[in-house]
Short mmCIF file of the C-alpha atoms (twelve columns), coordinates in Angstrom:
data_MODEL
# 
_entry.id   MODEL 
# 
loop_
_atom_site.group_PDB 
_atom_site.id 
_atom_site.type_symbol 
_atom_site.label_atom_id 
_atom_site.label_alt_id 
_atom_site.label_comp_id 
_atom_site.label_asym_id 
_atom_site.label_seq_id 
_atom_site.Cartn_x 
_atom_site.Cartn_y 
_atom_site.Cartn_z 
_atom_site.pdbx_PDB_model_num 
ATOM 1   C CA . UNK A 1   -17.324 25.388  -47.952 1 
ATOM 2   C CA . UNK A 2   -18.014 23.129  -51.023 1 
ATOM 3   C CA . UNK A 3   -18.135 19.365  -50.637 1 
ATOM 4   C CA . UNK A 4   -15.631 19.772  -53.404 1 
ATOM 5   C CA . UNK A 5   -13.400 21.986  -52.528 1 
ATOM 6   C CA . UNK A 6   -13.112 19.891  -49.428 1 
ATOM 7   C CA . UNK A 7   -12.435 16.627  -51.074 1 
ATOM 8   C CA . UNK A 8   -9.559  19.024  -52.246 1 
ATOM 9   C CA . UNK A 9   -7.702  20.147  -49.777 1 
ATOM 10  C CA . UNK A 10  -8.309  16.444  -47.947 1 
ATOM 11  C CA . UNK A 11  -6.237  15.116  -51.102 1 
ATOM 12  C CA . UNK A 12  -3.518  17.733  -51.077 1 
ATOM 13  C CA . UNK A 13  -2.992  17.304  -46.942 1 
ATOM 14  C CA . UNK A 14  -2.597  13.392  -48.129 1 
ATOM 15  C CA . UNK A 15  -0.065  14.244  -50.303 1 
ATOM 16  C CA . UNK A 16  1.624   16.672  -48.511 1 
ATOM 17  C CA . UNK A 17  1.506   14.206  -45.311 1 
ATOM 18  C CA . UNK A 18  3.503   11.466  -47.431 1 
ATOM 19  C CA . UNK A 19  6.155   14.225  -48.749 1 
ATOM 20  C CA . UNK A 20  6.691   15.233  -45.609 1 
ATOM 21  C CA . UNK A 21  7.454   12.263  -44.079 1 
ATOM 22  C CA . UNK A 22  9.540   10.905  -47.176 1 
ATOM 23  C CA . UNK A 23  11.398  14.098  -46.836 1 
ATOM 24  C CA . UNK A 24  12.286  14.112  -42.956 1 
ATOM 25  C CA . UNK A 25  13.248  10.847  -43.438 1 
ATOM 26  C CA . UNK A 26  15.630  11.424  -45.746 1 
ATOM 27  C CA . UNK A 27  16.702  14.010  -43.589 1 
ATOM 28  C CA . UNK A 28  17.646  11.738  -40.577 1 
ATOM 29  C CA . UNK A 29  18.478  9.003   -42.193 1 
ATOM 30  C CA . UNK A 30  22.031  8.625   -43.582 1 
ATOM 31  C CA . UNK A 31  21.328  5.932   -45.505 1 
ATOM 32  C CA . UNK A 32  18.743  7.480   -48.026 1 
ATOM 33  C CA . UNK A 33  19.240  10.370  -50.300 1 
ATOM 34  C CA . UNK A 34  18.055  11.886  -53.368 1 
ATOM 35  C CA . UNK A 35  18.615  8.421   -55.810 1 
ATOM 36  C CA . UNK A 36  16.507  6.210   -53.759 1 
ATOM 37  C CA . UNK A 37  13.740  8.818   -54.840 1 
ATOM 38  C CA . UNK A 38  15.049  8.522   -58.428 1 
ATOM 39  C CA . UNK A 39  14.895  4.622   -58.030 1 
ATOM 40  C CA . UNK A 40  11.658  4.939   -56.670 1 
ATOM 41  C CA . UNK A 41  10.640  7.199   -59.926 1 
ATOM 42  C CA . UNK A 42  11.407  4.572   -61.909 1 
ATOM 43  C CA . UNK A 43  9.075   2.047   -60.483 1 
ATOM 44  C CA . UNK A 44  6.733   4.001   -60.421 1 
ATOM 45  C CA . UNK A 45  7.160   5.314   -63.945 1 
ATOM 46  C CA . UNK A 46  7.419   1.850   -65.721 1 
ATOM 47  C CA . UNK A 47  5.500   -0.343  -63.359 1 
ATOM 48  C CA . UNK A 48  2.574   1.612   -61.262 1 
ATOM 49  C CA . UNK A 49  1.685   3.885   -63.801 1 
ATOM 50  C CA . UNK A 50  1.466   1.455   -66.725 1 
ATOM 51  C CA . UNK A 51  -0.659  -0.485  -65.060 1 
ATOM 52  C CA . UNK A 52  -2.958  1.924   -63.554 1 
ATOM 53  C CA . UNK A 53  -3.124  3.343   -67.289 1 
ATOM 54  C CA . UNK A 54  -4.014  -0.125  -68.646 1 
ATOM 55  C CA . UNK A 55  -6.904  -0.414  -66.393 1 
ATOM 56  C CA . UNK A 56  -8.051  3.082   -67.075 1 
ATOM 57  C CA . UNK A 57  -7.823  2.158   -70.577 1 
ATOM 58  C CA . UNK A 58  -9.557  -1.147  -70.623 1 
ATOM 59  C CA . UNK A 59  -12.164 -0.555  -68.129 1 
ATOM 60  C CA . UNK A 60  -13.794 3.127   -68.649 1 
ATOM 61  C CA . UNK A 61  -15.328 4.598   -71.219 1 
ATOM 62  C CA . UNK A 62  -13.430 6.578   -74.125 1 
ATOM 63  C CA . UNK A 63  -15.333 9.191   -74.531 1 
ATOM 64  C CA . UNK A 64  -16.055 11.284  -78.284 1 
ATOM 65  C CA . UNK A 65  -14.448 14.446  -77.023 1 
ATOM 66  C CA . UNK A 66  -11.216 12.839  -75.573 1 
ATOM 67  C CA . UNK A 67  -9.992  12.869  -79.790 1 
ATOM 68  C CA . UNK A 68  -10.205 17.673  -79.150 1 
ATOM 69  C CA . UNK A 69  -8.033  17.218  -75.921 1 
ATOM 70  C CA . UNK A 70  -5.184  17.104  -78.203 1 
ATOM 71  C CA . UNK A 71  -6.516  19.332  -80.915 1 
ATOM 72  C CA . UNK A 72  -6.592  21.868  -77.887 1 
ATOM 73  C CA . UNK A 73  -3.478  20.769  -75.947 1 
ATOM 74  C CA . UNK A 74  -1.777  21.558  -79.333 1 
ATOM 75  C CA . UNK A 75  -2.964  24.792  -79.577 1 
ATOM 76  C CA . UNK A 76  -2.583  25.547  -75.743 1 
ATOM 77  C CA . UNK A 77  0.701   24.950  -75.452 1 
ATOM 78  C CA . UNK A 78  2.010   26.481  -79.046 1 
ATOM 79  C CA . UNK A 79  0.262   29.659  -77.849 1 
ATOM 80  C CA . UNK A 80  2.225   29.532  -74.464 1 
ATOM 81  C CA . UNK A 81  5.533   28.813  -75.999 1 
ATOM 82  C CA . UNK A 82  4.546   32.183  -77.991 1 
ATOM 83  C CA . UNK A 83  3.985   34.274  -74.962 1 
ATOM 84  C CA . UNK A 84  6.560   32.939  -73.003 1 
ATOM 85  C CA . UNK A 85  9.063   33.146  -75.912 1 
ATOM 86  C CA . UNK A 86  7.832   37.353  -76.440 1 
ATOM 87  C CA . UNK A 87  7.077   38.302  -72.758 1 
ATOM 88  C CA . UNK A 88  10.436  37.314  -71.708 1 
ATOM 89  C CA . UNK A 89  13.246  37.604  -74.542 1 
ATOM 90  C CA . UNK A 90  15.198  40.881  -73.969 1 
ATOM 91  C CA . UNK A 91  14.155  40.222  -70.113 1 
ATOM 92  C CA . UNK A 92  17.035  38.221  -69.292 1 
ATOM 93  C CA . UNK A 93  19.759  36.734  -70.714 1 
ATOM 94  C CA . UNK A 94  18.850  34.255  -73.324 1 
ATOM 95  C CA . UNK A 95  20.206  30.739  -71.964 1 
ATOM 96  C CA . UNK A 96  17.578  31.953  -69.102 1 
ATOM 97  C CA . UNK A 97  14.924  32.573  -71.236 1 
ATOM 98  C CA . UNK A 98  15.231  29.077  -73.221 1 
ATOM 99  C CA . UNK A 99  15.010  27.442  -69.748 1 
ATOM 100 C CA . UNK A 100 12.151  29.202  -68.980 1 
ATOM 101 C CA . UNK A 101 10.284  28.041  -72.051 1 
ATOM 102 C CA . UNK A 102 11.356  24.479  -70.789 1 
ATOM 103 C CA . UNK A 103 10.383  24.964  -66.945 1 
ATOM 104 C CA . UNK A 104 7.171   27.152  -68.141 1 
ATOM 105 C CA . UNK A 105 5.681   25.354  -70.313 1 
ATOM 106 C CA . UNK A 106 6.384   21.226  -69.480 1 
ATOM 107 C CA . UNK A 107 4.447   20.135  -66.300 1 
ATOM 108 C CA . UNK A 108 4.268   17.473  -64.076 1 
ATOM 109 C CA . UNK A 109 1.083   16.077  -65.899 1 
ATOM 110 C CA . UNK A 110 1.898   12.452  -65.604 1 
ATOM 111 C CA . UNK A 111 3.195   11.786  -61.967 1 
ATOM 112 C CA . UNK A 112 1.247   14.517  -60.682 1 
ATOM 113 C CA . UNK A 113 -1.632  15.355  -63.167 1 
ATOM 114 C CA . UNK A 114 -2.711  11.624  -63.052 1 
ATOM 115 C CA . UNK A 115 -3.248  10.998  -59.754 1 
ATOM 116 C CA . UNK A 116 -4.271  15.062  -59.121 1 
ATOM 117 C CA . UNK A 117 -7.027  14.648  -62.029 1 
ATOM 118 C CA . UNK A 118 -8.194  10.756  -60.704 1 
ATOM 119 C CA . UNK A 119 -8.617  12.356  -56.939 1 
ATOM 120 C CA . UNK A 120 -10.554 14.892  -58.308 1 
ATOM 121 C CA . UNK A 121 -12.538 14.691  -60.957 1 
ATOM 122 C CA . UNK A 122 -12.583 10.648  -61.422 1 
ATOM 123 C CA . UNK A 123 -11.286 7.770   -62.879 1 
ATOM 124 C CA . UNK A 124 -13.269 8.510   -66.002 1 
ATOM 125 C CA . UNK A 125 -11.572 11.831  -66.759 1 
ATOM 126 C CA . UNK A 126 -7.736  10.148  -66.816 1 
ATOM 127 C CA . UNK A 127 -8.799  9.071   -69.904 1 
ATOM 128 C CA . UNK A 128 -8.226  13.149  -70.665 1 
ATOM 129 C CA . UNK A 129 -5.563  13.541  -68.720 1 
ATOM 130 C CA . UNK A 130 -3.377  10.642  -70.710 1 
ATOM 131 C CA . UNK A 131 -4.380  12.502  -74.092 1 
ATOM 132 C CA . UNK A 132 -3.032  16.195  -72.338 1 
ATOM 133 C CA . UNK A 133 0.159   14.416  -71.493 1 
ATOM 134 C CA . UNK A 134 0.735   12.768  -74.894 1 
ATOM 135 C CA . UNK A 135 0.094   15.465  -76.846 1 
ATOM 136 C CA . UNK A 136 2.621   17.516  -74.288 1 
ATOM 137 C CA . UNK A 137 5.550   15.508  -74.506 1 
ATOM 138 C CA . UNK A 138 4.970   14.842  -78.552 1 
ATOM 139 C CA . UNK A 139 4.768   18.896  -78.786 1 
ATOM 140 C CA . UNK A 140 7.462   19.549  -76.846 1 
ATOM 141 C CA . UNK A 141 10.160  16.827  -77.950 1 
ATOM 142 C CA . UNK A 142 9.492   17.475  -82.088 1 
ATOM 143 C CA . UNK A 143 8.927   21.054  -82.153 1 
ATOM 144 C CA . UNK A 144 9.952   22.959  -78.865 1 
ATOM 145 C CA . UNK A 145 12.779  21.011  -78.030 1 
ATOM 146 C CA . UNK A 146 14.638  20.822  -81.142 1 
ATOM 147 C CA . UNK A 147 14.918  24.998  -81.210 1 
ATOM 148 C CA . UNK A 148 16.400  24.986  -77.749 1 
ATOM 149 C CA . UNK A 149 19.522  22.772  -78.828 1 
ATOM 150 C CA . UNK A 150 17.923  19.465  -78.085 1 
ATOM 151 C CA . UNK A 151 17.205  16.413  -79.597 1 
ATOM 152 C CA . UNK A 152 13.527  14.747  -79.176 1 
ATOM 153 C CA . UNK A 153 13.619  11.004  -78.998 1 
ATOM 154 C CA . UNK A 154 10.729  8.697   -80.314 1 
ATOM 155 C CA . UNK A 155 11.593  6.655   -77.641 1 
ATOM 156 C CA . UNK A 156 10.716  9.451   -75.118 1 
ATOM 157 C CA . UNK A 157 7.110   10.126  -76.950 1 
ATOM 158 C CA . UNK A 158 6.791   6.166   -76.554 1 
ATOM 159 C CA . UNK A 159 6.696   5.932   -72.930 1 
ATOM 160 C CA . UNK A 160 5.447   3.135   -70.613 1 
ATOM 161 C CA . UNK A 161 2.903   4.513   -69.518 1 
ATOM 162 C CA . UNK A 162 1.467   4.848   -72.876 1 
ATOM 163 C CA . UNK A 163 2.190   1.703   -73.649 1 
ATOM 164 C CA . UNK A 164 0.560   0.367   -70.533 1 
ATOM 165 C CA . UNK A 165 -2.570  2.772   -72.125 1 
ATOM 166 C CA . UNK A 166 -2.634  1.572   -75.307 1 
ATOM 167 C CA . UNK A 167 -1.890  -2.127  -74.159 1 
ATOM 168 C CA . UNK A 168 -5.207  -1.949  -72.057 1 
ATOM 169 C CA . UNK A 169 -7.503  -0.623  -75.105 1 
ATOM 170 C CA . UNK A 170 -6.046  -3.086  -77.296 1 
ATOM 171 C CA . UNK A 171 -7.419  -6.092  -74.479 1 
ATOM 172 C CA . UNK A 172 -11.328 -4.699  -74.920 1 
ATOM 173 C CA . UNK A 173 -11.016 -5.930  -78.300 1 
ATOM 174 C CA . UNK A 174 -8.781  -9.057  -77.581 1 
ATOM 175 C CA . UNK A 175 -10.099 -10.782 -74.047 1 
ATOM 176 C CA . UNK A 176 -14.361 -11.393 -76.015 1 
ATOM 177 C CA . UNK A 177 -12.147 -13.555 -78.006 1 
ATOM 178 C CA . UNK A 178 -10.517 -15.555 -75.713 1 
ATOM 179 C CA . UNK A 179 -11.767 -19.018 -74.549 1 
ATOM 180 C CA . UNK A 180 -14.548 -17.986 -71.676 1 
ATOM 181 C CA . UNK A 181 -12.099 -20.386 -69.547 1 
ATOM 182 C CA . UNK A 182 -9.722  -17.684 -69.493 1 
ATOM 183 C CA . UNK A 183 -12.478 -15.246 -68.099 1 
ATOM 184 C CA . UNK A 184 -10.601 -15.847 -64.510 1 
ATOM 185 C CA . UNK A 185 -7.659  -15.197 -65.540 1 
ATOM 186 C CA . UNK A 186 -8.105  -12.511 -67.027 1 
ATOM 187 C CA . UNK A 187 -10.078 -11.019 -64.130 1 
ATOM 188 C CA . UNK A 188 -6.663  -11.593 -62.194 1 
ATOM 189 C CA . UNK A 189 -4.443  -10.100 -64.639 1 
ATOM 190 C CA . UNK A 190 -6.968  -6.761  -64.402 1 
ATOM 191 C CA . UNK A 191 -6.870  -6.888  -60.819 1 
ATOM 192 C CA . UNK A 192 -3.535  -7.013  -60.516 1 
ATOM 193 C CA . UNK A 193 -3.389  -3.996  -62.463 1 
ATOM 194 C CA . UNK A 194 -5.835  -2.194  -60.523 1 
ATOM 195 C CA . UNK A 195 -4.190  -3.372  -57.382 1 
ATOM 196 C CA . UNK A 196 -0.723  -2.094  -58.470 1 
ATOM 197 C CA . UNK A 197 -1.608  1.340   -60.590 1 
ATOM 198 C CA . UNK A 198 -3.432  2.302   -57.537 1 
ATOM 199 C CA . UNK A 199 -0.588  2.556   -55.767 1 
ATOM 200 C CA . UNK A 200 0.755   5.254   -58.038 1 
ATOM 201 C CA . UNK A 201 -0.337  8.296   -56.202 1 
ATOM 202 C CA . UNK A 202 1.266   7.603   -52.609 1 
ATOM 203 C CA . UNK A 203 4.870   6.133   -54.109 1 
ATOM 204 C CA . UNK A 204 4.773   9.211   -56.411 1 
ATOM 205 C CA . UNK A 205 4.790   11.556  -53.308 1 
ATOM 206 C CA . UNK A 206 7.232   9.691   -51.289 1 
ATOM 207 C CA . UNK A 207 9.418   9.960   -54.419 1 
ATOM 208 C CA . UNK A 208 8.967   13.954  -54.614 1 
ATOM 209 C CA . UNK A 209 9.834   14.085  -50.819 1 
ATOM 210 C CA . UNK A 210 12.863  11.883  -51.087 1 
ATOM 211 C CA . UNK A 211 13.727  14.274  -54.166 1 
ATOM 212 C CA . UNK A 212 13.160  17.246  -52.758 1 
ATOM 213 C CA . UNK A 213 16.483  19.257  -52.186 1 
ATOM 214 C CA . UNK A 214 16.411  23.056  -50.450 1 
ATOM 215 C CA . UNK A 215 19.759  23.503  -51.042 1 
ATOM 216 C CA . UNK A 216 20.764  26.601  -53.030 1 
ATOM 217 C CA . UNK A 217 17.679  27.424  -53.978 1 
ATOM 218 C CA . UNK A 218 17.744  31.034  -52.961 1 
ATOM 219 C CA . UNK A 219 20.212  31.998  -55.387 1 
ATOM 220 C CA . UNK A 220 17.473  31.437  -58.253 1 
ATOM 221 C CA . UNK A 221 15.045  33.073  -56.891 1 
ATOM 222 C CA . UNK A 222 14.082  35.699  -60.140 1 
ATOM 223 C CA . UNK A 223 14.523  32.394  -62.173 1 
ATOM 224 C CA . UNK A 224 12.272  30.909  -60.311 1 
ATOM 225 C CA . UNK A 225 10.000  33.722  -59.821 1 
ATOM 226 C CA . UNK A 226 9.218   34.260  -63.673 1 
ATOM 227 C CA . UNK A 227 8.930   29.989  -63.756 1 
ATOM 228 C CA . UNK A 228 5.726   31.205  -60.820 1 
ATOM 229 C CA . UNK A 229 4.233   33.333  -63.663 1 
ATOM 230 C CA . UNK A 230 4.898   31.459  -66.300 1 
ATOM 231 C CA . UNK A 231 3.773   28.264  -65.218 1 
ATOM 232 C CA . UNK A 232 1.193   29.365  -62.768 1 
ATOM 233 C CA . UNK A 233 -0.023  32.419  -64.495 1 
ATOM 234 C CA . UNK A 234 0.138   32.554  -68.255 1 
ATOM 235 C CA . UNK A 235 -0.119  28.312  -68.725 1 
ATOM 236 C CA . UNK A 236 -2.978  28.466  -67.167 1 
ATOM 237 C CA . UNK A 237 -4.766  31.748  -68.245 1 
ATOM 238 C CA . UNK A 238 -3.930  30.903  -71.720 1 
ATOM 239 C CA . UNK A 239 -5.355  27.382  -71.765 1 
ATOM 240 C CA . UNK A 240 -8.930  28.968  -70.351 1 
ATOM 241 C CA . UNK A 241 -8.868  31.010  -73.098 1 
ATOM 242 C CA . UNK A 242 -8.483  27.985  -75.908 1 
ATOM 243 C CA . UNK A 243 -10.807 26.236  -73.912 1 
ATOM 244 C CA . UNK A 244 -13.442 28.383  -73.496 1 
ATOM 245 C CA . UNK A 245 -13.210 29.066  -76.997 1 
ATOM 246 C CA . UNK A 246 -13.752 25.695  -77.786 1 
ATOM 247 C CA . UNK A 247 -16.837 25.761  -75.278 1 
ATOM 248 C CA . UNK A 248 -18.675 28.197  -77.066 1 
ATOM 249 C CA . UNK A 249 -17.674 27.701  -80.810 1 
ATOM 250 C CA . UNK A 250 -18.151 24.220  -81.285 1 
ATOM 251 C CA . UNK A 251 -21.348 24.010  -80.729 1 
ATOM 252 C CA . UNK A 252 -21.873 26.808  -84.001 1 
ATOM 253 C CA . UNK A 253 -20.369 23.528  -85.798 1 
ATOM 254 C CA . UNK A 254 -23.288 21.331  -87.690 1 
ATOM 255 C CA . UNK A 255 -22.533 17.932  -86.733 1 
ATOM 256 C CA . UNK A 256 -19.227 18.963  -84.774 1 
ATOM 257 C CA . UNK A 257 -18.187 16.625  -80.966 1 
ATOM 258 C CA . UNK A 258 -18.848 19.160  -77.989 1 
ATOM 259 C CA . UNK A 259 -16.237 19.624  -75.650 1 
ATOM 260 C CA . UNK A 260 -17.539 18.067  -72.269 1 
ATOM 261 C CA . UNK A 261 -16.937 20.259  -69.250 1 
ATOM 262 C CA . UNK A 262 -15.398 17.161  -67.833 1 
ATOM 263 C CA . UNK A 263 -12.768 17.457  -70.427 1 
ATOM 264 C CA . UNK A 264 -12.912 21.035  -69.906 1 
ATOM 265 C CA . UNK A 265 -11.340 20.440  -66.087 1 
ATOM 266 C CA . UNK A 266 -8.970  17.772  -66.855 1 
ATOM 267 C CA . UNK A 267 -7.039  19.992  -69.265 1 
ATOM 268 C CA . UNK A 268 -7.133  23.166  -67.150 1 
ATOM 269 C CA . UNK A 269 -5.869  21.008  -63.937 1 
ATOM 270 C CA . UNK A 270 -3.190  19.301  -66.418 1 
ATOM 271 C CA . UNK A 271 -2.082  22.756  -67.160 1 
ATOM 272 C CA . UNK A 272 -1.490  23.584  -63.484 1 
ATOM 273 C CA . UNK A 273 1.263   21.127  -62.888 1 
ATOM 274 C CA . UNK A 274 4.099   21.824  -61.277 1 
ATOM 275 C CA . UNK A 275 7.369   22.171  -63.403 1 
ATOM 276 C CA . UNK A 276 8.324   18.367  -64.999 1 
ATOM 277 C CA . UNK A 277 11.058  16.688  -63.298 1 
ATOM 278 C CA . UNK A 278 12.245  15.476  -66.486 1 
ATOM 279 C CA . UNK A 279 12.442  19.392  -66.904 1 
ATOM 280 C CA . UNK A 280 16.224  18.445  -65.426 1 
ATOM 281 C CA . UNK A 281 17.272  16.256  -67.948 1 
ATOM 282 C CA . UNK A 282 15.963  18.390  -70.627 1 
ATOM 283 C CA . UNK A 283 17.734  21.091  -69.445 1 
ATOM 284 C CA . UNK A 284 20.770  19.452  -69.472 1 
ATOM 285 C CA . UNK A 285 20.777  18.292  -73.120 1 
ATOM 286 C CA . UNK A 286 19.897  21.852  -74.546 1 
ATOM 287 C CA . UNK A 287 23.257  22.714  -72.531 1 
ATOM 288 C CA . UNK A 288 21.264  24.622  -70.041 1 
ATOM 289 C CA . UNK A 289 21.823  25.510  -66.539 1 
ATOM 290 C CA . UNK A 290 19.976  22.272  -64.812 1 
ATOM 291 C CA . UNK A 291 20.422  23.478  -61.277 1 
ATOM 292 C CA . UNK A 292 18.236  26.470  -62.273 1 
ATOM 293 C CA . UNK A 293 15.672  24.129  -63.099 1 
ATOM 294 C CA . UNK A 294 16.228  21.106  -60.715 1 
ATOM 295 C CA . UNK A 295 14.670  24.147  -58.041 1 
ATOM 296 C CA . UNK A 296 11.598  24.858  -60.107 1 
ATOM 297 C CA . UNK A 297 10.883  21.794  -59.899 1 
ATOM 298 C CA . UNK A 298 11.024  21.872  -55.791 1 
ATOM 299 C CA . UNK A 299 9.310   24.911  -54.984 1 
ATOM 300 C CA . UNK A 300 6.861   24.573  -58.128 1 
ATOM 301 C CA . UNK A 301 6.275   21.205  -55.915 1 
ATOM 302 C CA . UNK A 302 5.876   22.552  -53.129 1 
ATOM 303 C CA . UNK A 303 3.753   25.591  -53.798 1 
ATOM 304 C CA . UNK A 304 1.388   23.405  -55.779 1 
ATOM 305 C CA . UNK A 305 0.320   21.271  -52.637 1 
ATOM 306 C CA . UNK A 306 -1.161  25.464  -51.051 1 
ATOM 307 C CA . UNK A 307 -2.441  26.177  -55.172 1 
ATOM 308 C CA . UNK A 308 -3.940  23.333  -56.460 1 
ATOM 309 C CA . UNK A 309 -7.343  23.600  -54.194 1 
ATOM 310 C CA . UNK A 310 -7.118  27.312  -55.428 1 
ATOM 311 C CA . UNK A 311 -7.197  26.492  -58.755 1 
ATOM 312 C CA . UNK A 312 -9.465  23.779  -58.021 1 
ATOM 313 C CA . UNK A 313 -11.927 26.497  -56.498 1 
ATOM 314 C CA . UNK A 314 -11.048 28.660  -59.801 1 
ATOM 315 C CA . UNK A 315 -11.983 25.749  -62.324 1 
ATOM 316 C CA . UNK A 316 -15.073 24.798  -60.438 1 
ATOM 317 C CA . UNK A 317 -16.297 28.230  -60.162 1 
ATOM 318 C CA . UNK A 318 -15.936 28.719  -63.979 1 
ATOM 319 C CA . UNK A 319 -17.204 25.265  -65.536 1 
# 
């Protein structure tokens, strides 16, 4: 079996380990339930993740091609709203199909994706990952949103985390500045960062297991079947095709950035998320049914822990 594909499933048993346990002890405990995950969330949302993106930001390499991951991100997604939009109107009834286009489409590519994409492929390709998610949420909230009865927020698009990004860029430029007495303290401040954004991956999973709710689910189950094929079918199958595109084309381009296959991988795992859980709250502002898609986001979860070294196979296998 590949060294690779190893380092794979190793990562996903990790994860699924620290679910597991946050979920059976939610179970028999009486004095923790689903908010104590949503609690946890936030931590982990505006402290962990910040920082770990501020010391992505300021210590590795931005690479040329990380300005397409947008450009194709854009394009990606647009094209699955499409498909998702024709393949299932007149399918079922349309509140259903505007949910799908929510639980289809937005993925876990911050909470998950992050951490998924570090394990994986390296600290060096978050740097890809951050510009997926961006360029997600901005899509999303000003253009899909908006026809679904919502209302996108700049102060959604504006998130910690990429503050914590763009804070982290900014300090290349302003720590050679400084007084060299500072150096120390800076190196602390860094550390600190490193220390606490690295702690992102295992508080995110014991969130998603303190989350995680069974109940009811069954009565969904065509919702959350055509969610399965939506987001693990035509997301995916979709963004290979942009991307490949992209692979071969550029290069005909005098003069144009080639897409890296590093860059290449981060998108196509980014596009493999499970449903968003923010996919709830969304749901609930376009007047949707938020049940529906608070258990897409459980068993999207939970299925992604047995697909992700699937697709990881798939995406080595083709780049």
């Amino acid at each position: 079996m590949e060294k690779g594909l190893i380092l794979a499933i190793h990562k996903v048993l990790i994860f699924a380990g620290i679910m597991l346990l946050a979920y059976l002890y939610k179970v028999f405990s009486p004095n923790i339930d689903e908010k104590d995950g949503d609690r946890l969330t936030k931590i982990v949302y505006n402290i962990t993740l910040p920082l770990l993106l501020l010391y992505v930001s300021y210590t590795a390499n931005i690479p040329k091609d990380m300005w397409l991951v947008p450009i194709i991100a854009f394009i990606s997604i647009l094209l699955t709203w499409g498909v998702i939009k024709f393949l299932f109107s007149g399918l079922v009834p349309h509140d259903e199909e505007k949910l799908l286009e929510i639980t289809a489409i937005m993925g876990n590519t911050a909470y998950m994706g992050y951490p998924i994409v570090e394990s994986l492929l390296g600290v060096s390709a978050l740097t890809y990952a951050v510009a997926y998610n961006i360029t997600q949420t901005t899509t999303f909230l000003t253009i899909i949103y908006p026809t679904l009865g919502g209302k996108g927020k700049k102060k959604k698009i504006l998130s910690p985390p990429l503050i914590g990004f763009i804070i982290g860029f900014l300090l290349r430029f302003i720590i050679p500045l400084t007084p060299s007495s500072w150096a120390s303290g800076w190196d602390i401040v860094i550390s600190i960062a490193e220390t606490v954004g690295k702690t992102s991956s295992p508080l995110i999973m014991l969130s998603l297991g303190l989350i995680t709710n069974f109940t009811g689910i069954i009565q969904y189950i065509r919702f959350i079947f055509l969610t399965f094929v939506g987001k693990f079918v035509i997301t995916p199958v979709i963004h290979l095709g942009v991307v490949l595109t992209a692979l071969y084309l550029l290069p005909l381009i005098p003069g144009m950035i080639q897409l890296s296959h590093m860059a290449s991988m981060a998108i196509m795992f980014q596009s493999t998320m499970p449903v968003m859980m923010a996919s709830v709250i969304y749901a609930s502002g376009a007047h949707l049914d938020s049940r529906k898609a608070a258990a897409a986001v459980t068993l999207t979860t939970v299925a992604s822990l047995v697909l992700i070294p699937i697709f990881y196979w798939i995406i080595r296998m083709i780049f």
